[in-house]
C-alpha positions as CSV (number, residue, x, y, z in Angstrom):
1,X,-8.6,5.3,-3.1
2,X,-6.9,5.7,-6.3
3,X,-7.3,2.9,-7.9
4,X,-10.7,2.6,-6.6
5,X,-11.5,5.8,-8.5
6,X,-9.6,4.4,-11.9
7,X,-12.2,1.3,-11.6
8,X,-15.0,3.7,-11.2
9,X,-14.2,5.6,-14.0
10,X,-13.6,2.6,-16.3
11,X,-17.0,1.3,-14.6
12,X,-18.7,4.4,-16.3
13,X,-16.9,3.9,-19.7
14,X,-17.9,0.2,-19.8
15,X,-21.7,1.6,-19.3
16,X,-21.6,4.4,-21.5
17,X,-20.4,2.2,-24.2
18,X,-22.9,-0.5,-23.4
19,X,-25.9,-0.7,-26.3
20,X,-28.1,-2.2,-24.0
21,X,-30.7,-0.1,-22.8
22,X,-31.2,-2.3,-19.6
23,X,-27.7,-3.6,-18.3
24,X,-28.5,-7.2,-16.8
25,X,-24.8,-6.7,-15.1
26,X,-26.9,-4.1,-12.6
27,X,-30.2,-6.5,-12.4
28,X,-31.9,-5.4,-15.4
29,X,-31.6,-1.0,-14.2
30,X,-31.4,1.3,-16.6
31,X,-28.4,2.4,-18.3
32,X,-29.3,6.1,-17.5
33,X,-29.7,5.3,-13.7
34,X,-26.6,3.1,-13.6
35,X,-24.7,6.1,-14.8
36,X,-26.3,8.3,-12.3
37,X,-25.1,6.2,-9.9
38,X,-21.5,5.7,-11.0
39,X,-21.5,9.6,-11.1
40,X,-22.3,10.0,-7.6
41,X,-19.5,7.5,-6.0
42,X,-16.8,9.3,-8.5
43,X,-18.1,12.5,-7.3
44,X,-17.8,10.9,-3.5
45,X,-14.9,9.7,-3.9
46,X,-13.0,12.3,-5.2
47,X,-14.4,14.4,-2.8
48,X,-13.0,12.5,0.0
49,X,-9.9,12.5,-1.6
50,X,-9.5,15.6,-1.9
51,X,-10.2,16.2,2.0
52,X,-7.6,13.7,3.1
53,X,-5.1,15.4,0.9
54,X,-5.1,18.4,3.5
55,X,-4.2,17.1,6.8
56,X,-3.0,20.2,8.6
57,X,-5.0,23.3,9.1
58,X,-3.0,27.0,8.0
59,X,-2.1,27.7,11.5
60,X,-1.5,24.3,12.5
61,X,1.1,24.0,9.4
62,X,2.8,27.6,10.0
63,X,3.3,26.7,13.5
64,X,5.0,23.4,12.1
65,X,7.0,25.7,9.6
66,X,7.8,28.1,12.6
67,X,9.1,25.4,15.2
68,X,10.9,23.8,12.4
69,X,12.8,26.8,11.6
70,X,14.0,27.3,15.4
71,X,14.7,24.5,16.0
72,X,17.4,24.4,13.4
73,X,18.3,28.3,14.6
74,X,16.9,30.0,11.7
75,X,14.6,32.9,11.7
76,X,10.9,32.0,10.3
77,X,11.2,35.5,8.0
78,X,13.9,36.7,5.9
């Protein structure tokens, strides 16, 4: 997802940089609503990203913490 983000951003710089007012690369649409575009699926994206970056839930990852520590014998709280 990464590097689908990197190409999306370096999508939008190829646009922004464009002096075309019509980019034929995106049949002949307008630069302004190419960028629009672009904008959403980085905003998307990164969105998504950032929900798969949290897979546990608080209490689903203190009860990980808590069964860790006694299994090893320790207590959970100094």
């Amino acid at each position: 997802m990464r590097e689908k983000l990197n190409n999306l951003y370096a999508e939008m710089e190829a646009v922004k940089a464009s002096t075309l007012e019509y980019l034929p690369d995106y049949g002949y649409s307008s630069k302004e609503e190419i960028m629009q575009l672009i904008e959403e699926d980085i905003r998307e994206l990164e969105e998504e990203i950032k929900e798969s970056s949290f897979d546990y839930f608080d209490d689903e990852l203190e009860q990980e913490r808590r069964t860790l520590c006694l299994s090893q014998g320790l207590a959970r709280w100094c």
